[in-house]
VMD Tcl script that draws the C-alpha trace (Angstrom):
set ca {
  {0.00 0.00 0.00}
  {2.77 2.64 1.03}
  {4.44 2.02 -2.16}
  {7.89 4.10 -2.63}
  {7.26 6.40 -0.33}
  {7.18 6.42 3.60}
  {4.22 6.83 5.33}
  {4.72 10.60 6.69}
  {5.12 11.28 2.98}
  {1.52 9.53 2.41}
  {0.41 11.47 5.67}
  {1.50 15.09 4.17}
  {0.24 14.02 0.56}
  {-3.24 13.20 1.76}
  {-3.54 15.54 4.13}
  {-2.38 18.61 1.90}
  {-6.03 17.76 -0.64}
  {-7.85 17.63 2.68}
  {-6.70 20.82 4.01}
  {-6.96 22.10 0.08}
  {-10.78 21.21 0.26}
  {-11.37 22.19 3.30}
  {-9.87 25.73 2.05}
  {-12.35 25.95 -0.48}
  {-15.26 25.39 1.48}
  {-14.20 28.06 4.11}
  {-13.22 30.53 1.48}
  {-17.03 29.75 -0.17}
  {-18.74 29.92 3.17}
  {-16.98 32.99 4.07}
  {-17.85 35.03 0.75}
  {-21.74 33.86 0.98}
  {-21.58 35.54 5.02}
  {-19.54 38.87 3.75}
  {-21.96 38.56 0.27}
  {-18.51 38.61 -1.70}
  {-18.85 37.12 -4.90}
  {-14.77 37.39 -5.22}
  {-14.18 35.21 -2.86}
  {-17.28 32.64 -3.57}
  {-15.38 32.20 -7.29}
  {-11.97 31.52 -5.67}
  {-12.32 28.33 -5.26}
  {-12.95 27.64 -8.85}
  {-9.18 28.57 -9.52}
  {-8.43 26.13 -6.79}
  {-10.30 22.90 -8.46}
  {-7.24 22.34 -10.51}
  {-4.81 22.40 -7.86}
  {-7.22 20.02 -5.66}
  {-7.42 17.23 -8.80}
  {-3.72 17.81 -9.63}
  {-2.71 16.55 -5.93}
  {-5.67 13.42 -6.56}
  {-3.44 12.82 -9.97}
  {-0.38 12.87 -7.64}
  {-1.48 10.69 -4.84}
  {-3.01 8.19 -8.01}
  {0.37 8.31 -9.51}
  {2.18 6.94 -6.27}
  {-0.46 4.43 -5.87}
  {0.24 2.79 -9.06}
  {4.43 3.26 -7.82}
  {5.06 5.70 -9.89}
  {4.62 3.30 -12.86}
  {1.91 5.57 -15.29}
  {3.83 8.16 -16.31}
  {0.67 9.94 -17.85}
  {-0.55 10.24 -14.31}
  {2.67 12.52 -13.64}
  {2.54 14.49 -17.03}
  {-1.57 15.74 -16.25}
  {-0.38 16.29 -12.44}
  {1.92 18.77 -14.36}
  {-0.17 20.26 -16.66}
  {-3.21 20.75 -13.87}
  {-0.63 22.55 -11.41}
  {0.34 25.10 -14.24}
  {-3.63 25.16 -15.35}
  {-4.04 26.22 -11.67}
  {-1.39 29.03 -11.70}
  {-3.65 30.79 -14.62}
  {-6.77 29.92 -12.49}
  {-4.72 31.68 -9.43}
  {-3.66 34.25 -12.25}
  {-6.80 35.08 -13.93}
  {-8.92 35.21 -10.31}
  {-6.64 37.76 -9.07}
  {-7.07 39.68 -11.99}
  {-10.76 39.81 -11.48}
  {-10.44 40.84 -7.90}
  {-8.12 43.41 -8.19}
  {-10.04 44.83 -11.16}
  {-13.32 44.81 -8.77}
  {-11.24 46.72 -5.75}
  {-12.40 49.99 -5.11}
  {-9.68 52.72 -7.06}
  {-7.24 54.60 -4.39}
  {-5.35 57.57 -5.00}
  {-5.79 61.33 -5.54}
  {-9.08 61.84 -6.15}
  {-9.44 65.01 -8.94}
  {-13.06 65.72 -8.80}
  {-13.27 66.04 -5.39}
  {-10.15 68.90 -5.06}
  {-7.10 66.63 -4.57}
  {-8.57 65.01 -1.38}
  {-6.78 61.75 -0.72}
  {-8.88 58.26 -0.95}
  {-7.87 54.89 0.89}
  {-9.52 51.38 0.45}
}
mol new
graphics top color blue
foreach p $ca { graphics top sphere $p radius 0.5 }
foreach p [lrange $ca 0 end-1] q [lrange $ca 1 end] { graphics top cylinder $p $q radius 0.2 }
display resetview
């Protein structure tokens, strides 16, 4: 069952997609009670992170034999980089803007 690896390595692997999932339901729960819709899409960007560490935990399970397994882990990590990318794109476009504020005489603004 452990496979190559030891089983602390098995203990951090599985519990890193718990506390990933458990991440995404706080961060959802969280933007429904402040009515953020920002934070209720985060963890869309997350989903590929959470199946790229199923494909990883898969991929040991078979010891390391499906190579294919490996490659989509890849591919799903770097799809969840743009997620990350894109989503903070979004929020900081839906930030209020900060600065000096011309129509109002020059008065300073903060968020």
């Amino acid at each position: 069952m452990l496979g190559l690896l030891s089983l602390p390595t098995w203990i951090v692997h599985i519990g890193s997609i718990v506390e990933w999932g458990l991440a995404m339901v706080l961060f959802y729960r969280v933007g429904q009670k402040l009515n953020n819709r920002m934070l209720m899409l985060m963890p869309w960007a997350m989903v590929p992170y959470l199946i790229s560490g199923f494909f990883a935990i898969w991929y040991h399970l078979t010891l390391d034999t499906l190579q294919w397994l490996s490659d989509a882990q890849s591919y799903l990590t770097l799809m969840g980089s743009c997620a990350f990318g894109i989503w903070a794109f979004f929020l900081i476009r839906s930030l209020p803007a900060t600065g000096v504020n011309e129509a109002k005489g020059g008065t300073q603004t903060h968020v």
